[in-house]
N, C-alpha and C positions, 0 to 999 in steps of 0.2 A: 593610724597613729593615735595614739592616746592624749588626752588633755594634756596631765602632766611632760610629757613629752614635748609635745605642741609651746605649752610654756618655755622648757629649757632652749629649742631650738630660735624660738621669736628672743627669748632674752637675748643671747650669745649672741644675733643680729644686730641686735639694739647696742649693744654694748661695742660691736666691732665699728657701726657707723658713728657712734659714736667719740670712739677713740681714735677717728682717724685725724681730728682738730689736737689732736695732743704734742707737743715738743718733739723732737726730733730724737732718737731715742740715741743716739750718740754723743748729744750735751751731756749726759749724763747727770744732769738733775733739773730743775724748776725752780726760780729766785723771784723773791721781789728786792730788787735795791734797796739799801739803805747806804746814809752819810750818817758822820757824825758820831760823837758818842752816846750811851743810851743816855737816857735822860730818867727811866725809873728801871725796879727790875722785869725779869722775865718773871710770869706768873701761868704756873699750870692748874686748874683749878676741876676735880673731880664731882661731877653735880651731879645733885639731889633728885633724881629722875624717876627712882623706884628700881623695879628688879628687872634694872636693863644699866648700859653704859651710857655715858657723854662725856665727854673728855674735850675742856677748852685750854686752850692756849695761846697765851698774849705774851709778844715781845717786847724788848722794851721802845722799840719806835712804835708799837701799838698797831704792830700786823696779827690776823689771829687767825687760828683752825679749829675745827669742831673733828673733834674724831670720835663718832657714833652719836645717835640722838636717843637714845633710851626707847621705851618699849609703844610711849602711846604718841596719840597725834599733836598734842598743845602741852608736854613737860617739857621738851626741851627747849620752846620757844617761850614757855614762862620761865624757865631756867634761865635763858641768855636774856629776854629783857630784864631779869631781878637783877643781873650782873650788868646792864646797862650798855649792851654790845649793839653798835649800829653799822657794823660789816663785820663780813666774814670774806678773806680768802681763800681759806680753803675748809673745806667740808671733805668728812673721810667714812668710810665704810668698813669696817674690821671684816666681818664676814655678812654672809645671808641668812641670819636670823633677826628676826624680827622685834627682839628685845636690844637691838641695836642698832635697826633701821627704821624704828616703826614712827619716828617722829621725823625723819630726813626730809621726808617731801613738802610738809611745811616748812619748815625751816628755809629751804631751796627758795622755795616760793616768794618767803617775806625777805632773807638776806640777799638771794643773789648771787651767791659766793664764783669765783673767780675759777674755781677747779674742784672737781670733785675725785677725789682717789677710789677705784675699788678693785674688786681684786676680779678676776675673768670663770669665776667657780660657776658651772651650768647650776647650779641650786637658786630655782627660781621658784617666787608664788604671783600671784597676781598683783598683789601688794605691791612688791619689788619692781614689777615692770610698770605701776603707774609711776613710780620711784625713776626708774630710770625716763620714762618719760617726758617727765617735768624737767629735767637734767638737758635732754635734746630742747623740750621749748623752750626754755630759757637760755638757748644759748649758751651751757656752763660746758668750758675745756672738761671732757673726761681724759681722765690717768691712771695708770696700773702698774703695779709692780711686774717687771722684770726676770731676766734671769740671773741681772745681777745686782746688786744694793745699787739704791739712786738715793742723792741727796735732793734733797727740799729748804731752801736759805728763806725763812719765814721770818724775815730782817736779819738781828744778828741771833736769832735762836736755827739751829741746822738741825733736821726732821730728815731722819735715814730711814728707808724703806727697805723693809728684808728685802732679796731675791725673794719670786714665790716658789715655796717648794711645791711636788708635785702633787695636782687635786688627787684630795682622797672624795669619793663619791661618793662614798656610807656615812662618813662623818664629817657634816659642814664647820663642824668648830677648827678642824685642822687643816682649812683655807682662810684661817685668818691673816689680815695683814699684820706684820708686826713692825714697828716704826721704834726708834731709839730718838728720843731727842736729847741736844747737848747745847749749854751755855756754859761758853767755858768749862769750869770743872765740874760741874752739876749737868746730872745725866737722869733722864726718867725712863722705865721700857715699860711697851706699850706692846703685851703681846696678843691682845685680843681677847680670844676663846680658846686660842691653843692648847690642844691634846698634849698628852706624851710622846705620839708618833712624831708632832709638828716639833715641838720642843728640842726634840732629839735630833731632826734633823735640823733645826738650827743652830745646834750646838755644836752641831760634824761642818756643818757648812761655812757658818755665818759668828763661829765664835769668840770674833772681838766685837762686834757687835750687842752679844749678850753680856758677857760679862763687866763685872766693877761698877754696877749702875748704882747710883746716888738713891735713886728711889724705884719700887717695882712696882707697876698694878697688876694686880691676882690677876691670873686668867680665870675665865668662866666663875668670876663672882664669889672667890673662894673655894671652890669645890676640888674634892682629892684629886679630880683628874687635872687640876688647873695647876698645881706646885710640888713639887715631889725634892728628897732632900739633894739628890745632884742638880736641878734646876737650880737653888737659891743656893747651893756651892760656887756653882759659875756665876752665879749674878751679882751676892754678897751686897744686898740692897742693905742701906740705914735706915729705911721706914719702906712697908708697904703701905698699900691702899687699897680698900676693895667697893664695892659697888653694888649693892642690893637692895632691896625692898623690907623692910622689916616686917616681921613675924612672917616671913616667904615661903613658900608651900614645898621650896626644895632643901631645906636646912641649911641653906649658906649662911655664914661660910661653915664649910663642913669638918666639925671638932678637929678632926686626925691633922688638917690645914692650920687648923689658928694652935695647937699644940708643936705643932714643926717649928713656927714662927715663934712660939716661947723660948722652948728650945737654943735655936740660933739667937737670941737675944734683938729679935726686929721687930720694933712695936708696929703693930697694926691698927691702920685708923677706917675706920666702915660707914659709911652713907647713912644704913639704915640704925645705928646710934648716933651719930656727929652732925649726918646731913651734910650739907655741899663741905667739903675739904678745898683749902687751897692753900697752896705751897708757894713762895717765891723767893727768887736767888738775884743774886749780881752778877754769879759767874765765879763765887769764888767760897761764898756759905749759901746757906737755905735756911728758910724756916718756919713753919706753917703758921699763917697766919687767918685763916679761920679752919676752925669755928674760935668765937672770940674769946674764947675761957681757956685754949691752948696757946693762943698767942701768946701768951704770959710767959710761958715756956719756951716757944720759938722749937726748940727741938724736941718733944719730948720722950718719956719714955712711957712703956707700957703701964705703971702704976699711973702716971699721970690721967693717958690716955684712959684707964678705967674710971677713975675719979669724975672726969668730967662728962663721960657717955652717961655715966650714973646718974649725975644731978641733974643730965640730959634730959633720962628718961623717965625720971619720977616726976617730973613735972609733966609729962604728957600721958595722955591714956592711953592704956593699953588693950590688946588684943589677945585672946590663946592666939599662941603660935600652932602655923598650920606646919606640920612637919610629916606629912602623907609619904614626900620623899626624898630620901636623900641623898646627893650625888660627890 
């Protein structure tokens, strides 16, 4: 039997003893209670991690999720102490690559969180099974999407889990999980790394779920394979987001991407010119309120949005961009 082998098989273990602590899969979703009305808004906030994801999200009774931690071991845990986060209920896993796990284990470590999502794709490295291990000592409930959409009541913000479609084994980005959250009338999708193949088949499968969404994050960092124009037909997002590293060795986001996005008139707001982005609603508008020189705007548009990456990034230094490849 081969190492890598050896790995996928010990994961898939790990992973099935693990999810045996998990809710009863006929409840049909995972809640924390809440009373009362909110008291501030829901806030989704896209951070500054480098050329990987994190994806936080606070309710307005102040429940929150971490969906991915970016690529190294201590950004996503400077990231959520700069935001001032001292729990996590739930921590989430898109897929198994390491620009989206590579900070989990700490995080795990220092918050503790209450449940960990991830999806059951044998793409394992050794990384990932200290990952999953820390997951068992600490006692965190693991959870997995389904064959059919499960909700998640993270207070009064509700976190819907696609169904998983079927593992592709050549390409880990098209076992991403993909999660739709909705407050009120404002809606964010959360589709990972997802391919075309995945895309498509959440489209045939899962597509009230994808479409009419208030806000979209790029898949895979902006990259052609991550948006295509029938995706953002069904989805018909008011602002993307996307999430990378500046001057990034892979050319995200990739022209052909932020040209579609012209096109369809959805401004685009990017990590690696803005830094942390965060959005927050009542449930019934939105409005990005950082970075603090778009706040002014609350909505804005794509001239905006150039305006102030600009005055961004002339005040910092610069780097040649590494553009070896582009995806």
């Amino acid at each position: 039997m081969t190492i890598k082998r050896s790995i996928r098989l010990f994961a898939l273990v790990l992973v099935t003893l693990a999810f045996t602590g998990m809710p009863p899969a006929s409840r049909g979703q995972w809640s924390w209670p809440w009373s009362g009305g909110p008291a501030s808004p829901a806030v989704v906030a896209v951070l500054d991690v480098g050329q990987g994801d994190a994806i936080l999200v606070r309710s307005p009774e102040g429940k929150t999720a971490l969906i991915d931690a970016g690529p190294t071991r201590e950004g996503a845990v400077t990231a959520l102490k700069r935001e001032g986060i001292r729990h996590l209920d739930l921590v989430a896993i898109s897929h198994h690559h390491s620009d989206h796990y590579g900070g989990m284990e700490e995080v795990i470590r220092q918050w503790k969180p209450r449940y960990f999502l991830a999806s059951r794709s044998g793409h394992s490295t050794k990384t990932y099974l200290k990952l999953l291990q820390a997951v068992e000592a600490e006692g965190i409930t693991a959870i997995q999407p389904t064959s059919r959409p499960r909700k998640i009541a993270l207070g009064s913000v509700e976190l819907t889990v696609f169904a998983q479609a079927p593992e592709d084994r050549r390409e880990e980005n098209n076992n991403s999980v993909g999660i739709r959250l909705k407050y009120g009338s404002f809606s964010v999708l959360l589709p990972g790394d997802g391919e075309s193949p995945e895309r498509r088949w959440w489209l045939e499968h899962e597509p009230d779920l994808v479409r009419d969404c208030t806000i979209l994050k790029l898949a895979h960092h902006g990259s052609r394979n991550g948006t295509d124009a029938h995706w953002l037909d069904a989805v018909r997002p008011e602002l993307a987001v996307a999430s990378m590293g500046r001057n990034n060795e892979f050319g995200h986001p990739h022209p052909e991407t932020v040209s579609l996005l012209r096109r369809a008139g959805i401004p685009l707001l990017r990590t690696d010119r803005l830094g942390t982005i965060a959005i927050e609603s009542d449930g019934r508008s939105w409005k990005v309120v950082r970075p603090a020189l778009l706040a002014r705007r609350g909505r804005p548009t794509q001239d905006d949005v150039d305006r102030v990456a600009a005055s961004t990034t002339d005040d910092a230094p610069t780097k040649p961009a590494r553009r070896t490849r582009v995806r």
